[in-house]
Each structure stands twice: as structure tokens, then as C-alpha cells.
mmCIF file as Biopython writes it, N, C-alpha, C and O atoms, coordinates in Angstrom:
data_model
#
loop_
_atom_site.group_PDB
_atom_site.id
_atom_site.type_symbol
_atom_site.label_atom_id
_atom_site.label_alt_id
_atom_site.label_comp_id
_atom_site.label_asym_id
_atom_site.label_entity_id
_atom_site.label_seq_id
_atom_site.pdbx_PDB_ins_code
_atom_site.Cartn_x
_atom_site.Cartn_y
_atom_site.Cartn_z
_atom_site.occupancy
_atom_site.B_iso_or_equiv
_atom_site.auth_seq_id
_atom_site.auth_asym_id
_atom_site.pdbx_PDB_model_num
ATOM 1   N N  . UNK A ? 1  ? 142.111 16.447 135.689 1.0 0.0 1  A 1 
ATOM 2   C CA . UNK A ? 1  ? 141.105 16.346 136.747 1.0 0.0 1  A 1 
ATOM 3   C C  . UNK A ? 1  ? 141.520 17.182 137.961 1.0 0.0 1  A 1 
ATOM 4   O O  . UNK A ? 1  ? 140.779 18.122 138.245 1.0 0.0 1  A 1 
ATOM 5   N N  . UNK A ? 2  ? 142.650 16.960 138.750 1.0 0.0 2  A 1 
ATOM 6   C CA . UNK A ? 2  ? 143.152 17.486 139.631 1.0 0.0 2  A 1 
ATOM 7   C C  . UNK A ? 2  ? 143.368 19.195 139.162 1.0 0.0 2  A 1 
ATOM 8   O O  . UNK A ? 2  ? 143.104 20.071 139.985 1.0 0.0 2  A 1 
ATOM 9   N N  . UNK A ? 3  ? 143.799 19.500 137.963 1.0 0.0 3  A 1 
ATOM 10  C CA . UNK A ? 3  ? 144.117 21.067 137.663 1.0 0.0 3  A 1 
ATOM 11  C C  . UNK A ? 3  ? 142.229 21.493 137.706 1.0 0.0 3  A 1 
ATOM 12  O O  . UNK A ? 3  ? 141.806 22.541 138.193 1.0 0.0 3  A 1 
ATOM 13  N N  . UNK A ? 4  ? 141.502 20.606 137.196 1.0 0.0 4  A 1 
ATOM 14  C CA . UNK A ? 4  ? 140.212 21.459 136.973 1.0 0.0 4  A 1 
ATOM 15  C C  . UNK A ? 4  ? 139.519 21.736 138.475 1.0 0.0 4  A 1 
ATOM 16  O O  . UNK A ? 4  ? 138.704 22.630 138.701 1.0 0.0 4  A 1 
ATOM 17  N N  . UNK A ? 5  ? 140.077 20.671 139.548 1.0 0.0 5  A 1 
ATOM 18  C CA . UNK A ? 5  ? 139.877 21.016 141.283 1.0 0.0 5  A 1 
ATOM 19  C C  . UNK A ? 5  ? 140.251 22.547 141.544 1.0 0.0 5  A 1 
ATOM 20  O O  . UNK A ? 5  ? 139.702 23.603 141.857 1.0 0.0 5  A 1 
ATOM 21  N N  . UNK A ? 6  ? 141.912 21.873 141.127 1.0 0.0 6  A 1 
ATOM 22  C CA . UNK A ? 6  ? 142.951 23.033 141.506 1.0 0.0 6  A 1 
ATOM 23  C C  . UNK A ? 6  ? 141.723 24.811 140.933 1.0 0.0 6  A 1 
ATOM 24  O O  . UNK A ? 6  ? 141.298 25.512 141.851 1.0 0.0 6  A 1 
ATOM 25  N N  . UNK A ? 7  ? 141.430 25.144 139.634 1.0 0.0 7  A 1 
ATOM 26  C CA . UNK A ? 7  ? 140.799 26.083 139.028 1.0 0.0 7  A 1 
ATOM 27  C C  . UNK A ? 7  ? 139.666 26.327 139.968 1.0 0.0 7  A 1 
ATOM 28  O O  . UNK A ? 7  ? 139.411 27.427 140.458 1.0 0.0 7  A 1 
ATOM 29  N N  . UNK A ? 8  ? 138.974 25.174 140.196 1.0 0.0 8  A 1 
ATOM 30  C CA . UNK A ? 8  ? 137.762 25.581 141.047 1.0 0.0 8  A 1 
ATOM 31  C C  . UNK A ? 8  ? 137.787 25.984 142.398 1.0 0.0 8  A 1 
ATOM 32  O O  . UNK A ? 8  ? 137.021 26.782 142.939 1.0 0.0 8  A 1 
ATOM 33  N N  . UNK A ? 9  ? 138.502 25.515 142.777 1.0 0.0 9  A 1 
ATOM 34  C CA . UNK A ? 9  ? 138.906 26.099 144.595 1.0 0.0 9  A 1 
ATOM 35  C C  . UNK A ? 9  ? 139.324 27.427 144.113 1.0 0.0 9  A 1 
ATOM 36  O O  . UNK A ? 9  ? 138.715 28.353 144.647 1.0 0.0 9  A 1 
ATOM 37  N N  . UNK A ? 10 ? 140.510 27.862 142.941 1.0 0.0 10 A 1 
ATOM 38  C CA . UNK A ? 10 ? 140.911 28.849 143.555 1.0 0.0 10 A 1 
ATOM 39  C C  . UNK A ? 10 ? 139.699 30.212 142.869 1.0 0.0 10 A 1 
ATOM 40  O O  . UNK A ? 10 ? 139.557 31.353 143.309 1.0 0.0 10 A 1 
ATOM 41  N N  . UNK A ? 11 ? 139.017 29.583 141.743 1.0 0.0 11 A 1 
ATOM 42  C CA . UNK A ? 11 ? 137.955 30.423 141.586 1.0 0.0 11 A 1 
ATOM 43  C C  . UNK A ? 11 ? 137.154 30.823 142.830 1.0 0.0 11 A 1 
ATOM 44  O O  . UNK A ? 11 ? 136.984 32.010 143.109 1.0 0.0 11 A 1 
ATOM 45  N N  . UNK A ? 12 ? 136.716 29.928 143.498 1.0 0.0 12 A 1 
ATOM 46  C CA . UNK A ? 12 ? 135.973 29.668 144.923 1.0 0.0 12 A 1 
ATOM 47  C C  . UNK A ? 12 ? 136.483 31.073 146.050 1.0 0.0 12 A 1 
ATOM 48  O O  . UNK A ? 12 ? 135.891 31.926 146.711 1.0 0.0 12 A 1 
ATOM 49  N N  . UNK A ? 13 ? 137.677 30.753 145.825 1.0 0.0 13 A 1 
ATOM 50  C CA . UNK A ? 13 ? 138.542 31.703 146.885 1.0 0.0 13 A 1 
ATOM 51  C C  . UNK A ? 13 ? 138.756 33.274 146.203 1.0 0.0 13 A 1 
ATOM 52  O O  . UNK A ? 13 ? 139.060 34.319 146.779 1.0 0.0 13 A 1 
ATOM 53  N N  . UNK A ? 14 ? 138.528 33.067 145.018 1.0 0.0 14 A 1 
ATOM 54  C CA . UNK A ? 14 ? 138.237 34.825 144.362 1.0 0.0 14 A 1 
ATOM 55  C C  . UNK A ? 14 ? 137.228 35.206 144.589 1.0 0.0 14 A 1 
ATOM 56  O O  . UNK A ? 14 ? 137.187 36.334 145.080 1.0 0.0 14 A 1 
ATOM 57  N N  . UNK A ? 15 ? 136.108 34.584 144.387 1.0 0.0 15 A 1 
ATOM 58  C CA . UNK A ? 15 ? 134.556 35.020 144.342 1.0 0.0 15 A 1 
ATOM 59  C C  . UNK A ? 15 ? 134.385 35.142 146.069 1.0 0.0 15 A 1 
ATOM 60  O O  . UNK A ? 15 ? 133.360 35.774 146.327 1.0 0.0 15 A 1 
ATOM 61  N N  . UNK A ? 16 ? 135.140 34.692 147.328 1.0 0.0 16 A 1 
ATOM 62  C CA . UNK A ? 16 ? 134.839 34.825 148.635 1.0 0.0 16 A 1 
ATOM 63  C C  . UNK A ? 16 ? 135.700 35.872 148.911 1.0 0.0 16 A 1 
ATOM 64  O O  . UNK A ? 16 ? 135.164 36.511 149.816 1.0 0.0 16 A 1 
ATOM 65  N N  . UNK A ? 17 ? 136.976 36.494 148.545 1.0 0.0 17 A 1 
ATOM 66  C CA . UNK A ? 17 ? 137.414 37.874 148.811 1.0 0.0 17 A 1 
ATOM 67  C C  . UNK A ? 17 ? 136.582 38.878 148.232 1.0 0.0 17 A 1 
ATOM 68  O O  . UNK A ? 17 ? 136.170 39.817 148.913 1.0 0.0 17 A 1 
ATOM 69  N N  . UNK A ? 18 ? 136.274 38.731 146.882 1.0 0.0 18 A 1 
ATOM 70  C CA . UNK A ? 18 ? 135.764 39.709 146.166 1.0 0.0 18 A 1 
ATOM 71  C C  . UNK A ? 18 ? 134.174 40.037 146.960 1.0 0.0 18 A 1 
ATOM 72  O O  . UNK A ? 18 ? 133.742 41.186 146.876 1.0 0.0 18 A 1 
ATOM 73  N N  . UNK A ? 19 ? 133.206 38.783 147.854 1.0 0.0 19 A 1 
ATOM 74  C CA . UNK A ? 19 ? 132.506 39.595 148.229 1.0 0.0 19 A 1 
ATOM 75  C C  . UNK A ? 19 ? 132.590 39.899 149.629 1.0 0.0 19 A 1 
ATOM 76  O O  . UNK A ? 19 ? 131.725 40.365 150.370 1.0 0.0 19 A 1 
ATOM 77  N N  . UNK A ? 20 ? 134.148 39.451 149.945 1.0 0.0 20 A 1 
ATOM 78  C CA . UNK A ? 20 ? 134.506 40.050 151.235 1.0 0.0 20 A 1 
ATOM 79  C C  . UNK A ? 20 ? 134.801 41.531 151.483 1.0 0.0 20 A 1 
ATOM 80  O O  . UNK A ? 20 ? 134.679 42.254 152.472 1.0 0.0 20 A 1 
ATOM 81  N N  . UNK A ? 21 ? 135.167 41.694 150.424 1.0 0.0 21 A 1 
ATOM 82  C CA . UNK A ? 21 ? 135.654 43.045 149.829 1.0 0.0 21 A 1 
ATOM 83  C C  . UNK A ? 21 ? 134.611 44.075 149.791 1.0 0.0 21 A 1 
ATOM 84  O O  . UNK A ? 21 ? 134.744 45.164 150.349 1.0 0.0 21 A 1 
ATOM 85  N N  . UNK A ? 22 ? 133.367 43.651 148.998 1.0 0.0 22 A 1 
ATOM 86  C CA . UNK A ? 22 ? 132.257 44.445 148.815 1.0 0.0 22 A 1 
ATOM 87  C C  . UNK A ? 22 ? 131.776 44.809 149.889 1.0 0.0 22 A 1 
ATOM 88  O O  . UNK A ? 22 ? 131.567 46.001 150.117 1.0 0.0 22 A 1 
ATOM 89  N N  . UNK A ? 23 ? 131.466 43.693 150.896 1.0 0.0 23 A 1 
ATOM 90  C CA . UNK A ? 23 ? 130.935 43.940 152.260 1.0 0.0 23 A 1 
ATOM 91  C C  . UNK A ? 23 ? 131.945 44.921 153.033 1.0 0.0 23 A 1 
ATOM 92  O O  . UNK A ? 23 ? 131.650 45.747 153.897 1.0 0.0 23 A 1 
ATOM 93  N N  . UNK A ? 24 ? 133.262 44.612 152.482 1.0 0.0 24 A 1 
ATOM 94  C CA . UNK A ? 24 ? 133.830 45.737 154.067 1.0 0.0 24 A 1 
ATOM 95  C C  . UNK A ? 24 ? 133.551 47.344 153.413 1.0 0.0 24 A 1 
ATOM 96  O O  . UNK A ? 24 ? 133.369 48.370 154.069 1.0 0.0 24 A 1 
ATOM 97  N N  . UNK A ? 25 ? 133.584 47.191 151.862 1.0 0.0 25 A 1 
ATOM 98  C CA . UNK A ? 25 ? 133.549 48.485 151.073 1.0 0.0 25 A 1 
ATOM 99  C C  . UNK A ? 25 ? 132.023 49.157 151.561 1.0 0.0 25 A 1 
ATOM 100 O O  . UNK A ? 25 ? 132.083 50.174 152.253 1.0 0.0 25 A 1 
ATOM 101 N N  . UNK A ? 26 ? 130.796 48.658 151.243 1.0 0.0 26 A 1 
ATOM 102 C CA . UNK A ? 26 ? 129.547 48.665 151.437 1.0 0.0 26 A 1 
ATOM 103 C C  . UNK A ? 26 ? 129.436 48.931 153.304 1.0 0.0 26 A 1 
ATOM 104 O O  . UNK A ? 26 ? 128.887 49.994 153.592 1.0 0.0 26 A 1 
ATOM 105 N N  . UNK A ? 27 ? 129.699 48.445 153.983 1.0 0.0 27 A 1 
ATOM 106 C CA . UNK A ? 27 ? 130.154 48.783 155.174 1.0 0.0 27 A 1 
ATOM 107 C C  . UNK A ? 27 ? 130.775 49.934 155.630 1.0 0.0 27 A 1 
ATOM 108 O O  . UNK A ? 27 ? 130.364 50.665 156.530 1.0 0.0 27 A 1 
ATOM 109 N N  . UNK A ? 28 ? 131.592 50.039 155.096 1.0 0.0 28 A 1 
ATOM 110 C CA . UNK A ? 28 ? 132.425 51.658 154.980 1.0 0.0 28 A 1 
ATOM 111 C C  . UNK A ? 28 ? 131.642 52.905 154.340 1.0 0.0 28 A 1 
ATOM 112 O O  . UNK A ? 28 ? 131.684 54.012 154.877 1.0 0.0 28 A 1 
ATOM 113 N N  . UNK A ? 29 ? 130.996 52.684 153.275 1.0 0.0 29 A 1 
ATOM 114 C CA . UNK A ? 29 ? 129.944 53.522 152.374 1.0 0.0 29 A 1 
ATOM 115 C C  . UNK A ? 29 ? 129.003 53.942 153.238 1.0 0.0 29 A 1 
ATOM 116 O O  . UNK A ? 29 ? 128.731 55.133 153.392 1.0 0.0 29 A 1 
ATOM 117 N N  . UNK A ? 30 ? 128.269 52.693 154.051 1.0 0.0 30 A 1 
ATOM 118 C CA . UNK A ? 30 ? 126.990 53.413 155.023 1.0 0.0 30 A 1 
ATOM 119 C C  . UNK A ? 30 ? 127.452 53.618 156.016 1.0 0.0 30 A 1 
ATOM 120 O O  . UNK A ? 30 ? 126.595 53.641 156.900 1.0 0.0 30 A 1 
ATOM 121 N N  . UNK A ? 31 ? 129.137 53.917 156.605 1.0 0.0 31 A 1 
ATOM 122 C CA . UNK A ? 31 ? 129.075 54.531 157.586 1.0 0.0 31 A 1 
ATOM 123 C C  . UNK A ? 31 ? 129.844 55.960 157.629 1.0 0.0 31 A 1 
ATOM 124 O O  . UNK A ? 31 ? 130.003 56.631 158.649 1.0 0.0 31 A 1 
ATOM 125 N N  . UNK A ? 32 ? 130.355 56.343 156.130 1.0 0.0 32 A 1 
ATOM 126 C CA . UNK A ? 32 ? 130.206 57.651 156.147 1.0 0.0 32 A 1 
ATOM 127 C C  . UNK A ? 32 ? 129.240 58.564 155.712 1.0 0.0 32 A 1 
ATOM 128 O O  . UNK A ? 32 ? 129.255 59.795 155.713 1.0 0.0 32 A 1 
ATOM 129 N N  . UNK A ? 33 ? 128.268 57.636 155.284 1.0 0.0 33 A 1 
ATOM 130 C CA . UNK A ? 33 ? 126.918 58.121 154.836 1.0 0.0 33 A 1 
ATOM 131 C C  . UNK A ? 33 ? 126.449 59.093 156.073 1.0 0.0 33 A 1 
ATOM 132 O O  . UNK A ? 33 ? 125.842 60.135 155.822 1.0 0.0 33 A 1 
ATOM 133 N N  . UNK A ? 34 ? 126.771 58.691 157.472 1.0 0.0 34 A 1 
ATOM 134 C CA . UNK A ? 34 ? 125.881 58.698 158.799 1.0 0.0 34 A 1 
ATOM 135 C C  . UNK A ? 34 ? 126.908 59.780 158.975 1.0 0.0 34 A 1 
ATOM 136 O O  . UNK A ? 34 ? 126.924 60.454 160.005 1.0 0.0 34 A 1 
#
């Protein structure tokens, strides 16, 4: 029970870098676009 928490938080915390990531990438993209 506790390991399937443990899995889900840290899934939680991949999927919130990964679209932290996109945004700073995507961010960076349209501003050498300009």
C-alpha cells in the first residue's frame, strides 16, 4: 500500500518536471523564434 503511494507521488513528480521542462523548452523556442 505504502510502496504503491510511494510510486504514485513519485510518478506525480516526473510528469510535473517533465512539463516543467516543456514549458521552459517551448518558452525558449518562441523566443528565438522572435
Amino acid at each position: 500500500m505504502i510502496l504503491k503511494l510511494y510510486l504514485f507521488i513519485n510518478h506525480c513528480m516526473l510528469l510535473c518536471k517533465l512539463k516543467t521542462a516543456t514549458l521552459i523548452f517551448s518558452d525558449a523556442y518562441m523566443l528565438s523564434m522572435y
